[in-house]
C-alpha positions as CSV (number, residue, x, y, z in Angstrom):
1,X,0.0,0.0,0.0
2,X,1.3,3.1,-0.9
3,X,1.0,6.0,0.8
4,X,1.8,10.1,0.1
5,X,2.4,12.9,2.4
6,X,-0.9,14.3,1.2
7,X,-3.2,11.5,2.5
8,X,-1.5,10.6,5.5
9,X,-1.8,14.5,6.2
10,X,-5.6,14.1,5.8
11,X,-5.7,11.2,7.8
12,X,-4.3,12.7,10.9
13,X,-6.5,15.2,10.7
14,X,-9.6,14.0,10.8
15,X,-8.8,12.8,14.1
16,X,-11.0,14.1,17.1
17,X,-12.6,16.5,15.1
18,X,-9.6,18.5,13.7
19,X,-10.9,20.1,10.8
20,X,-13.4,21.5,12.7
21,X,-11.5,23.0,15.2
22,X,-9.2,25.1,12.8
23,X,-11.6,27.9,13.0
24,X,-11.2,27.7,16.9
25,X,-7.5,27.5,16.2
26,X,-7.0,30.6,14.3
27,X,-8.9,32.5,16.8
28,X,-6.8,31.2,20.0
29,X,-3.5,32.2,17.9
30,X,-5.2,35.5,17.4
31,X,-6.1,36.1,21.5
32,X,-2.6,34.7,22.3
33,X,-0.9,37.1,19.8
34,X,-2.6,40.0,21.3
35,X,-1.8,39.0,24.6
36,X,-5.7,37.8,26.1
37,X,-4.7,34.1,26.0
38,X,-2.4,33.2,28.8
39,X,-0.5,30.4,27.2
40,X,3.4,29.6,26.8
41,X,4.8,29.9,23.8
42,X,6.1,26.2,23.3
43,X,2.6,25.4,23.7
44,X,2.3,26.9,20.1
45,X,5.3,27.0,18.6
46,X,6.1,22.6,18.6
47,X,3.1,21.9,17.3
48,X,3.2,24.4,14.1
49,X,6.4,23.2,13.5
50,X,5.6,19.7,13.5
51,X,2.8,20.6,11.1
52,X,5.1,22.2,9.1
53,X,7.7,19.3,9.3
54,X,5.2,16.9,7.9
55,X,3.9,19.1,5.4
56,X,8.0,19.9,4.2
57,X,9.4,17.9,1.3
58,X,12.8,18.1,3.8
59,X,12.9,15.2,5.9
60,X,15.5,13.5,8.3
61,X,14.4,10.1,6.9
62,X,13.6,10.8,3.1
63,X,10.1,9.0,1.8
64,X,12.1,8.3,-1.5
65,X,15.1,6.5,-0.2
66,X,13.3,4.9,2.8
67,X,9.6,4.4,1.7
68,X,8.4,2.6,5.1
69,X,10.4,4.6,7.4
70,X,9.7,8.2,5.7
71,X,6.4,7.8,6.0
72,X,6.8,6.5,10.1
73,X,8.6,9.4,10.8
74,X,5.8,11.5,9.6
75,X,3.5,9.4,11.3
76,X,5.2,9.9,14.6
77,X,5.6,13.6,14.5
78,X,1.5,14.0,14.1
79,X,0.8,11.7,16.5
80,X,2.7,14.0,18.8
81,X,1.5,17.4,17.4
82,X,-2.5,16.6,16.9
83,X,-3.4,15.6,20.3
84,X,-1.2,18.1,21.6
85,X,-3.1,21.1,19.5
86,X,-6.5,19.6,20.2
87,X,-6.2,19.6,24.1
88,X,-4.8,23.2,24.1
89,X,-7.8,24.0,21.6
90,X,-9.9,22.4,24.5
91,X,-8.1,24.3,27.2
92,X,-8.8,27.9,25.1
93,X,-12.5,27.0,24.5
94,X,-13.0,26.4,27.9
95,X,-11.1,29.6,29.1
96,X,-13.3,31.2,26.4
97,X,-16.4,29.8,27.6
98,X,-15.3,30.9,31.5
99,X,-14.4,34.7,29.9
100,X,-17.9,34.6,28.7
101,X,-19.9,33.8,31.2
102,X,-18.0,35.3,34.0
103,X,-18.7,38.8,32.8
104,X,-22.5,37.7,32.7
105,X,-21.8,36.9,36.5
106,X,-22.2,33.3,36.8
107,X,-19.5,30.4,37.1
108,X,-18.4,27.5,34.5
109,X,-17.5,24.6,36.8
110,X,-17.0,21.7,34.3
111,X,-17.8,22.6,30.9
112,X,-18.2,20.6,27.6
113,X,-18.7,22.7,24.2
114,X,-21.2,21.4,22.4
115,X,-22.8,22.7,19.0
């Protein structure tokens, strides 16, 4: 079976409901840029450059010499990155959710987004 950068990309992800937490992505770059977002910036900064690693035709084991292996190495970095960027999407959309309701002057205890 033979597999591209392209469609392992896709692959990863779809996991947890990736795709549709770009969006939410985007807009906790934007609040941590400007300073609102309390985060550090490893938190940030590893896991856009794993994405950017895996999406790179520059890699430390080369997909053309090593077919197996330059696709595991891939593989390895987004299993790293994804969950990584989803549960600090999850930790911004629940600081969002407490920022929101807070200034309506009630409490978020335990919070699940749902929509």
């Amino acid at each position: 079976m033979k597999y591209s950068k392209l469609s392992l990309a896709k692959e990863a992800i779809s996991h947890k409901g990736f795709v549709r937490k770009i969006p939410d992505i985007f807009r906790m770059v934007k609040m941590w840029r400007k300073g609102a977002y309390p985060m550090r910036s490893v938190d940030m900064i590893l896991p856009m450059l794993g994405l950017l690693y895996v999406i790179s035709p520059i890699d430390l084991l080369p997909d053309i010499a090593l077919p197996v292996l330059g696709i595991m190495d891939d593989l390895a970095v987004l299993s790293l990155v994804i969950p990584k960027l989803i549960k600090e999407v999850d930790r911004f959309l629940t600081w969002e959710a407490e920022r929101k309701y807070s200034a309506a002057g009630t409490t978020v205890i335990d919070a699940e987004i749902v929509k």
